[in-house]
N, C-alpha and C positions, 0 to 999 in steps of 0.2 A: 796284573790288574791295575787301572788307571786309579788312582789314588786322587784326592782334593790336588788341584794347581794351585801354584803358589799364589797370592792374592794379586800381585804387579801382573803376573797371566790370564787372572781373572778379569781383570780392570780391562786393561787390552783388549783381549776377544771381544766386551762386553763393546767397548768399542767401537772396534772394526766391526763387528757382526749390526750396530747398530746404523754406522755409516753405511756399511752395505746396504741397508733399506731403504735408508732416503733418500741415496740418489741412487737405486734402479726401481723402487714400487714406481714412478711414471711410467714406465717402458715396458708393458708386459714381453713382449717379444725382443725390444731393442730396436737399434738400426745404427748407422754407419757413425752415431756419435753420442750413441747411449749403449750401455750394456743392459740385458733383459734382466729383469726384473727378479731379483732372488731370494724374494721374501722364502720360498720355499726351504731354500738351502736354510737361510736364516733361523729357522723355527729347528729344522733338524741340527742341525749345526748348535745353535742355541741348549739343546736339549742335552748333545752328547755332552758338551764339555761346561756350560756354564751349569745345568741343571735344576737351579731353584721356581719352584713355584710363581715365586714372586717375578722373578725375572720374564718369565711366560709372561702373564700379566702384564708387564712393560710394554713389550714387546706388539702382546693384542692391543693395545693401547694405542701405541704408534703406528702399528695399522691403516687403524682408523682414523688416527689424527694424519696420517699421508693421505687417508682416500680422501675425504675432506678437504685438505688443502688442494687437492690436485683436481677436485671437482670445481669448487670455487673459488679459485685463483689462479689456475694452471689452465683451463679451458677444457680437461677431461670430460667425456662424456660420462654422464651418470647412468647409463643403460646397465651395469650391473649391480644397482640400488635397489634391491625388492626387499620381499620379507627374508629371502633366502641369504643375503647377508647375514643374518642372525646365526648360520650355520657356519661361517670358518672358525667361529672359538676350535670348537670341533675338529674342523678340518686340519686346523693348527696343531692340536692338540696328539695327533695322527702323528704327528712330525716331531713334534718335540717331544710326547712322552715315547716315542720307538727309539729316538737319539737317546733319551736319558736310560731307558732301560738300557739299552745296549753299553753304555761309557763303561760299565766294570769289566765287559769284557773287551776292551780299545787297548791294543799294544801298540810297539812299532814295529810287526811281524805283517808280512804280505797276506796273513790267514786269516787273522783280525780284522787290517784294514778291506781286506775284500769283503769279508764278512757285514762293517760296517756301510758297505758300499749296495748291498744286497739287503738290507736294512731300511734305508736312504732310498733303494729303488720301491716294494714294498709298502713303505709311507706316505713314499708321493704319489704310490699311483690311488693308494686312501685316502690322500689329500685330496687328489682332484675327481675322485668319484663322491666324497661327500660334497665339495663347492658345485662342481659341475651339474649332479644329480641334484641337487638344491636348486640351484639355479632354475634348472631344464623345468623341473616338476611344480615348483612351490613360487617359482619367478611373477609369473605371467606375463611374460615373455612370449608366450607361444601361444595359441588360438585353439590348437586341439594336438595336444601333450601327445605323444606313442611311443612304445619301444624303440621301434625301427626306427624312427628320427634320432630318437635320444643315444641310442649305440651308434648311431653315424655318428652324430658330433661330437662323440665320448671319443670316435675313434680319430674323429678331426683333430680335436684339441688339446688331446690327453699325452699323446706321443710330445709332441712339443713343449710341454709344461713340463712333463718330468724327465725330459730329457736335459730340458737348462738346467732344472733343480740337480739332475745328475753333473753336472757339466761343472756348476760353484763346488756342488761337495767333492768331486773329484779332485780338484786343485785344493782343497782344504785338507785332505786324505794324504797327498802327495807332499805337502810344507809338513804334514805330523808325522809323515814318514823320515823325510830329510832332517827335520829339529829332532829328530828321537837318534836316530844317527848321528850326529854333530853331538848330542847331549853326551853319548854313550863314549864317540871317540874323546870328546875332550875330557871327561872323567877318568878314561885312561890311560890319557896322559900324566892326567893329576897321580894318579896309582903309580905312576911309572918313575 
């Protein structure tokens, strides 16, 4: 079972995990000199290993302090500003408290981390049915709201949001696999 990281580990993640938002929340998707966007990975990510309350908090925080700056000073468009913003605490929340429940059971065993990866997949696709159904339904955005539009563009936009969000935590899954290795060989050295 994944035990408290040492605090220099904590520090770190906290981080990288917070660098990662700032410079990819501009880019949902990306392009040829940005990488997409991985607030998502972030939140789950966030959840498994850093875990505090508070730190969620930060985290929604900065958010919103990205959407903001990138509305009015970056030239973003504000077309995803309705009431339905008021729902990613939520959606967030899908993501990092799935990450945080799952950290005691996080090894460096290919059973765990798949497990954590089918977790990750599970949260995001929670994630992007509460933002997305938020949007779609609560936005007004749309003229006359229906099923059948609203599972098209579930089915538009959803594969591509949780496929990045898989895409960050797979590479984060893959560095805790190889540092848990390296942890384990150089300790045996130490024994040896």
């Amino acid at each position: 079972m994944t035990r408290s990281l040492p605090r220099s580990i904590t520090v770190g993640l906290f981080v990288l995990l917070t660098l990662l938002m700032v410079t990819t929340r501009f880019k949902h998707f990306g392009d040829a000199l940005h990488l997409p966007d991985a607030s998502m990975a972030v939140f789950f990510l966030g959840g498994l290993y850093l875990r505090r309350h508070l730190v969620f908090g930060f985290f929604l925080v900065l958010a919103v302090v990205l959407d903001e700056v990138s509305i009015h000073y970056a030239g973003i468009s504000d077309f995803c500003m309705t009431a339905a913003y008021a729902f990613l605490p939520l959606a967030y929340a899908a993501l990092w408290y799935g990450g945080r429940l799952y950290a005691q059971e996080l090894t460096g065993s290919w059973r765990s981390l798949l497990g954590a990866f089918g977790v990750a997949f599970v949260c995001a696709v929670l994630c992007f049915a509460i933002s997305n159904g938020s949007f779609y339904w609560l936005g007004g955005r749309y003229a006359h709201p229906h099923m059948a539009e609203y599972l098209q563009r579930l089915w538009q936009w959803g594969p591509l949001f949780v496929r990045t969000t898989l895409s960050y935590v797979a590479v984060a899954l893959l560095l805790h696999a190889v540092l848990q290795r390296l942890a384990g060989a150089g300790a045996a050295q130490v024994r040896a």
